[in-house]
C-alpha positions as CSV (number, residue, x, y, z in Angstrom):
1,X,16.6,188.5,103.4
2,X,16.7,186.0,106.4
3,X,17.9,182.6,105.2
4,X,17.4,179.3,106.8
5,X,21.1,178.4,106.9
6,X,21.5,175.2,108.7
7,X,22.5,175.7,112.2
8,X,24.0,172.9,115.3
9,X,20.9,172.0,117.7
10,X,22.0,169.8,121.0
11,X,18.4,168.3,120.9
12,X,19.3,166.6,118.2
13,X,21.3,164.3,120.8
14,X,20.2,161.7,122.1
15,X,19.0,161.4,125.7
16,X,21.8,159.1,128.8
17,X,20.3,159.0,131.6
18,X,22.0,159.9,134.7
19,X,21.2,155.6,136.1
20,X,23.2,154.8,132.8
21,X,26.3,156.4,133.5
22,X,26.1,156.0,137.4
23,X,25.2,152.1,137.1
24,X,28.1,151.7,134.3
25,X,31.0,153.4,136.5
26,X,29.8,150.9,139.7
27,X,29.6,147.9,137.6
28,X,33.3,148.4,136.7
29,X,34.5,150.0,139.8
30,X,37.6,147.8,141.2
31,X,36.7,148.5,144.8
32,X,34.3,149.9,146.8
33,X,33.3,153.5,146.2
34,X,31.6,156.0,148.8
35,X,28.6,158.0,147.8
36,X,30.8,161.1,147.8
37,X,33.9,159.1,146.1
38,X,31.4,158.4,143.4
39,X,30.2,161.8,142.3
40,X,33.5,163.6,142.9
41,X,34.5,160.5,140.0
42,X,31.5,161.3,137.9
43,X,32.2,165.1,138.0
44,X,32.5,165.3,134.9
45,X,29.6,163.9,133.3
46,X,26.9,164.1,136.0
47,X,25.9,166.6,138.9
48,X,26.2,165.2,142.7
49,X,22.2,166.0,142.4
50,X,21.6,163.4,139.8
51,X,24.0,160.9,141.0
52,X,21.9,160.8,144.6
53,X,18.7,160.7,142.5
54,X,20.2,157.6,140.2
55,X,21.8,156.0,144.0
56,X,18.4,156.6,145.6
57,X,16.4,154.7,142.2
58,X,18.9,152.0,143.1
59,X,18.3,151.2,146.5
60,X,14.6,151.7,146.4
61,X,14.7,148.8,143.5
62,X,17.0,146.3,145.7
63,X,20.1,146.9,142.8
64,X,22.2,148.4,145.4
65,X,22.9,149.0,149.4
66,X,24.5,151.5,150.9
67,X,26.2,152.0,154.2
68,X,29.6,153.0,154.3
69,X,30.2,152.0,150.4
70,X,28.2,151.3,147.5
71,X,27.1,147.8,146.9
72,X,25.9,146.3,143.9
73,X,23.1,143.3,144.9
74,X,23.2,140.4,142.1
75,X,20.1,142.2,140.6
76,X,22.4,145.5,140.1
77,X,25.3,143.7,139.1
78,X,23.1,141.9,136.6
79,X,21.6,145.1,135.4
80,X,25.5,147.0,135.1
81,X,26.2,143.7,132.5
82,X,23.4,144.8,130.3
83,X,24.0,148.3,130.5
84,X,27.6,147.8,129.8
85,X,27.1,145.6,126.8
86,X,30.0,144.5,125.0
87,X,32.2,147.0,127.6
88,X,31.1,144.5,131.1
89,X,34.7,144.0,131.8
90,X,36.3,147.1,130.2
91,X,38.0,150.1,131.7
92,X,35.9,153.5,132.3
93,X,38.1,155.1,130.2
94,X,37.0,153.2,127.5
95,X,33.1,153.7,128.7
96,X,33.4,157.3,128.7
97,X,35.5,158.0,125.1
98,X,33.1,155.1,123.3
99,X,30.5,153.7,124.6
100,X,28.5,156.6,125.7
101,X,29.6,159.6,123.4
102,X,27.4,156.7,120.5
103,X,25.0,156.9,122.6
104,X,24.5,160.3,122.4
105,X,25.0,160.1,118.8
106,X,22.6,157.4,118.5
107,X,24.7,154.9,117.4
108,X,24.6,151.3,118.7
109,X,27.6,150.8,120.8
110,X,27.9,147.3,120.7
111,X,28.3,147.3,117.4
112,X,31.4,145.3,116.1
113,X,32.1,147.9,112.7
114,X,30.3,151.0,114.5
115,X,32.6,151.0,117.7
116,X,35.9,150.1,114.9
117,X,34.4,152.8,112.9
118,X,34.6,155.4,115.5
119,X,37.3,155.0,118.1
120,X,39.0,157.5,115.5
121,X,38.4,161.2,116.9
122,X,38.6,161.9,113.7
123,X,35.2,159.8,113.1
124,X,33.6,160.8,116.1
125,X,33.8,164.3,115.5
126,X,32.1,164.4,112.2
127,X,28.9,162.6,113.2
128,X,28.9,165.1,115.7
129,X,28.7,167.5,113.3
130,X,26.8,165.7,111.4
131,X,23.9,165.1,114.0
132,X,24.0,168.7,115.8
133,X,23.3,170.0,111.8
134,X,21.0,167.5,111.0
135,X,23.0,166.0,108.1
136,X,22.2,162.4,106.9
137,X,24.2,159.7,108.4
138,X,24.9,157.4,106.0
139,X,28.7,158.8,105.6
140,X,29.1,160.5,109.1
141,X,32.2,159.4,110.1
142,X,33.9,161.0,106.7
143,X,34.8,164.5,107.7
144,X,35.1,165.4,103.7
145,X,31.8,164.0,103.7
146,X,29.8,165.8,106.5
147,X,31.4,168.8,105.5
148,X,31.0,169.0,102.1
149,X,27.1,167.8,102.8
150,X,27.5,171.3,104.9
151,X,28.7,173.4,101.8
152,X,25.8,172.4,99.9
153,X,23.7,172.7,102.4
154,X,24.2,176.4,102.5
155,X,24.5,177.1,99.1
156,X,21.5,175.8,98.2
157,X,19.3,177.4,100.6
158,X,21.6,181.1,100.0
159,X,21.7,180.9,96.4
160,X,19.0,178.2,95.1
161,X,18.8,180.0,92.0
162,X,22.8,179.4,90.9
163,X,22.8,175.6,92.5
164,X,19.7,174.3,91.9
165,X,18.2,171.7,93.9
166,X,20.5,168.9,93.5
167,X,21.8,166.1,93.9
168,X,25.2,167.3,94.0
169,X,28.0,166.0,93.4
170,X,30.5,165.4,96.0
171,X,33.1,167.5,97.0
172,X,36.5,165.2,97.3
173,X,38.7,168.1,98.7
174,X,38.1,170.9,100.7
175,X,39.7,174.0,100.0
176,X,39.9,178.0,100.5
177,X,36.5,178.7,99.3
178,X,35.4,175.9,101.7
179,X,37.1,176.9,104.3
180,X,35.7,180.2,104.8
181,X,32.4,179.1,104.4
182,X,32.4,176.5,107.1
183,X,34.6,179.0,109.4
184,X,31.9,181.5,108.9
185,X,28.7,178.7,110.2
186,X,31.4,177.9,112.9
187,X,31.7,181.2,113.9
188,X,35.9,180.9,114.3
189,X,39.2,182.8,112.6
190,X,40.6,179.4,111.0
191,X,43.6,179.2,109.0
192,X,43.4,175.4,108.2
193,X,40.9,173.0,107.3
194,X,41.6,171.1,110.6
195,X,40.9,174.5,112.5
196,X,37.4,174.7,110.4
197,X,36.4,171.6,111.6
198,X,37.3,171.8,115.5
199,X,35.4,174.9,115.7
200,X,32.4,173.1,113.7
201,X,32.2,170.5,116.1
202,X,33.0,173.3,119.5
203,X,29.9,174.8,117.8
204,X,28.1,171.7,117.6
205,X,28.0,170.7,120.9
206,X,27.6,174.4,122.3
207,X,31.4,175.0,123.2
208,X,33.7,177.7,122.5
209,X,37.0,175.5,121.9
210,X,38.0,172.1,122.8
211,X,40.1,169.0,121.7
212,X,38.6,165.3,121.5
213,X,38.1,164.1,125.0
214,X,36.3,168.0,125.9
215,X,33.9,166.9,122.8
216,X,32.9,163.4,124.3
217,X,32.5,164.6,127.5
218,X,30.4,167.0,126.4
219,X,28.3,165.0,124.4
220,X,28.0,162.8,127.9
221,X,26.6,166.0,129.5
222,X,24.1,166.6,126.6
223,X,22.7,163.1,127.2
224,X,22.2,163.4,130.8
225,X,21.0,166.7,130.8
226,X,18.8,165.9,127.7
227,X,17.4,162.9,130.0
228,X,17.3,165.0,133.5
229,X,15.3,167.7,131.7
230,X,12.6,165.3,130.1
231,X,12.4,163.6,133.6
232,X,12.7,166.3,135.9
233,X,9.3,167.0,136.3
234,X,7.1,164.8,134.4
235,X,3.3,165.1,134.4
236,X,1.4,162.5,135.9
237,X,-0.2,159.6,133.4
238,X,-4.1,160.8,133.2
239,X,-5.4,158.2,130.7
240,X,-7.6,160.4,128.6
241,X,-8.1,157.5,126.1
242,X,-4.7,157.3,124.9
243,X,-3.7,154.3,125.7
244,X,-6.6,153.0,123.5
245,X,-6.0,154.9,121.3
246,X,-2.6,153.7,120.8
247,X,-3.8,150.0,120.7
248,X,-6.1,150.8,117.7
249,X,-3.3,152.4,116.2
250,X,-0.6,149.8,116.9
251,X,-3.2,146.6,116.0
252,X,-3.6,147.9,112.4
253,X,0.3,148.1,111.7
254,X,3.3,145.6,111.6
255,X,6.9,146.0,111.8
256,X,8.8,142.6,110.4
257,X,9.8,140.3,110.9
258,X,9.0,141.0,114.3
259,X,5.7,139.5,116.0
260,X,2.7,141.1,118.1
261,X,4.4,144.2,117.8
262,X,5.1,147.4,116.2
263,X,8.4,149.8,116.3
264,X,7.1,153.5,118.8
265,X,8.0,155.7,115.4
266,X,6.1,153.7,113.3
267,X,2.9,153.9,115.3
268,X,4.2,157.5,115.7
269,X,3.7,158.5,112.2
270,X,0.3,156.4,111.8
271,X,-0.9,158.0,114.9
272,X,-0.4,161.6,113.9
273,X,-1.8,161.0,110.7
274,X,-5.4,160.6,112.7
275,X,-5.2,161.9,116.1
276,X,-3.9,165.8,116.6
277,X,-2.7,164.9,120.3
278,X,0.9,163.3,118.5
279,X,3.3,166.1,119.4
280,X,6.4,165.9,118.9
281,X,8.2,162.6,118.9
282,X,10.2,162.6,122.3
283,X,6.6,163.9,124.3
284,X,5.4,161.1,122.3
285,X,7.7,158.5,124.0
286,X,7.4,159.7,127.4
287,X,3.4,160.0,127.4
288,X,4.1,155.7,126.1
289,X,6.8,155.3,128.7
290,X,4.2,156.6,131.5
291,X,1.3,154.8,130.3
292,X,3.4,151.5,130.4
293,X,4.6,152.8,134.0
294,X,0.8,152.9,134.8
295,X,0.1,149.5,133.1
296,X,-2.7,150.5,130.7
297,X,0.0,149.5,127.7
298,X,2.6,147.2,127.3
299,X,6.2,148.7,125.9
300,X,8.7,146.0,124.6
301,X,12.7,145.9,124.0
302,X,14.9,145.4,121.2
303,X,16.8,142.5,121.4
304,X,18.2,141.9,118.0
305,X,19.2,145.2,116.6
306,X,20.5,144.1,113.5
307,X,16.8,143.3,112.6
308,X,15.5,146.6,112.6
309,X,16.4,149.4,110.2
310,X,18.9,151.7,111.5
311,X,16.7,155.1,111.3
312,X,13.5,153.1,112.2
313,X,15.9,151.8,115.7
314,X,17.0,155.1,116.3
315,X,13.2,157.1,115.9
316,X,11.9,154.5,117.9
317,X,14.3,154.1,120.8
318,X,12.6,155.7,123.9
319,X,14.2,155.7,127.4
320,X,12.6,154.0,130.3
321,X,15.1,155.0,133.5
322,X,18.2,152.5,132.4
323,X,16.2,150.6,129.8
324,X,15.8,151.1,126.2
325,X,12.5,149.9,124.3
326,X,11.7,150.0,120.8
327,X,8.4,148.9,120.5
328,X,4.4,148.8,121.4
329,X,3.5,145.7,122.4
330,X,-0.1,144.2,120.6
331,X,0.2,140.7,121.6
332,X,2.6,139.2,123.6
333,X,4.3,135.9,121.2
């Protein structure tokens, strides 16, 4: 019999856009860059094709010029600030091993305990694990934690007869039994604990092998590829009562303490409860994101966080080229 073991998922990752990572590098670039200088720099992260795309975006909104060297305008230096957060002023090195493997993770990055919390590898590779395997986050960056979440995981859904259905208690140290359990979901011939959970986290983010710096930058090329992929091609906005259909929607809820309007996955859930156009959550957001590009609905951003329940924050986070907004807008306060 075929069992439902849990198994890692990339889409579980959230979406970086390639204007993110291009606008942060330029906004702490110590001299000028050239077009080609730039994506030979970005290599690593984002294709050339991408980084033209996110150059061409800038130009065409006044945030940089380009002749010999990039520019940034005050309008694109402006807009590096806010996409740099609480890293304006940083090194890249710090960008690219923090700031934007959270991101991916759906963690806020400028947040004081969260970015203390995981600078540790150690940290950052179990809420990778932890995310890819859909485990709950409330103890991701404990690797006995998200692994022994794992172990249950599996048991119960291979032998729910002996285990029950929980709650479980949890496990403080793994062992040998562990061990070759989470080796086996992993896929890898480990001798150690340690071994277990690199390949766990290889297998999470769709690698064979790597050590901490292959895992962020991986998780940096999930993001953008994530975003490139939901943007490549997206279908024009043909308002088929949708937008209306939103505003009834939104008008009858409330997120507080906020005023005149409503968190996306909130009016995602009420939505879907009604209308059988929902979808799934992320065509949700875009079909939002184009409606506000088309001006028949108003989309609004987040601007105190620590307001807004973290898993209500994270749902309704939707990407909107280097913006971020949380919510639909019924009356502008």
């Amino acid at each position: 019999m075929t069992k439902n073991l849990p198994r890692p998922d990339i889409s579980r990752f959230l979406p970086i856009s390639a204007e993110v990572v291009t606008l942060s590098y330029l906004g702490l670039a110590r001299r000028p860059l050239s077009p080609s200088t730039l994506k030979s720099r970005l290599s690593a992260f984002v294709g050339p094709e991408s980084v033209d795309a996110a150059l061409a975006s800038f130009v065409a909104d006044g945030r940089t010029a380009i002749e010999k060297t990039i520019t940034l305008t005050k309008m694109g230096r402006d807009e590096a600030k806010r996409v740099l957060g609480r890293d304006a002023g940083e090194d890249w090195e710090k960008v690219w091993k923090l700031r934007l493997p959270l991101m991916a993770l759906g963690l806020n990055p400028d947040e004081p305990n969260t970015r203390r919390k995981f600078a540790k590898a150690d940290a950052l590779t179990a809420a990778t694990i932890a995310v890819s395997f859909a485990l709950p986050t409330d103890n991701m960056a404990s690797k006995n934690a998200v692994c022994g979440e794992l172990i249950w995981r599996i048991l119960k859904e291979a032998l729910p007869e002996v285990v029950g259905k929980g709650p479980f208690p949890a496990i403080d140290k793994l062992g040998t039994v562990e061990q070759v359990v989470l080796a086996g979901v992993a896929n890898v011939r480990a001798r150690t604990i340690k071994e277990v959970v690199s390949g766990l986290s290889a297998a999470a983010v769709g690698l064979k092998n790597g050590d901490a710096d292959g895992l962020r930058r991986q998780l940096i090329r999930i993001g953008v590829q994530r975003a490139t992929r939901d943007t490549k091609s997206p279908s024009p906005f043909a308002d088929d009562g949708f937008a209306a259909r939103i505003k009834e929607v939104a008008g009858s809820l409330s997120t507080p303490p906020f005023q005149g309007r409503v968190a996306i996955a909130q009016v995602y859930d009420a939505y879907g409860k009604v209308h059988p156009d929902a979808g799934s959550l992320a065509s949700f957001k875009e079909r939002l994101v184009r409606a506000a590009k088309a001006r028949v609905l108003d989309l609004g951003r987040l601007d105190l966080p620590e307001r807004m329940d973290r898993d209500l924050r994270l749902r309704s986070a939707a990407q909107w080229g280097t913006d971020e907004v949380h919510f639909v807008v019924t009356a502008w306060k």
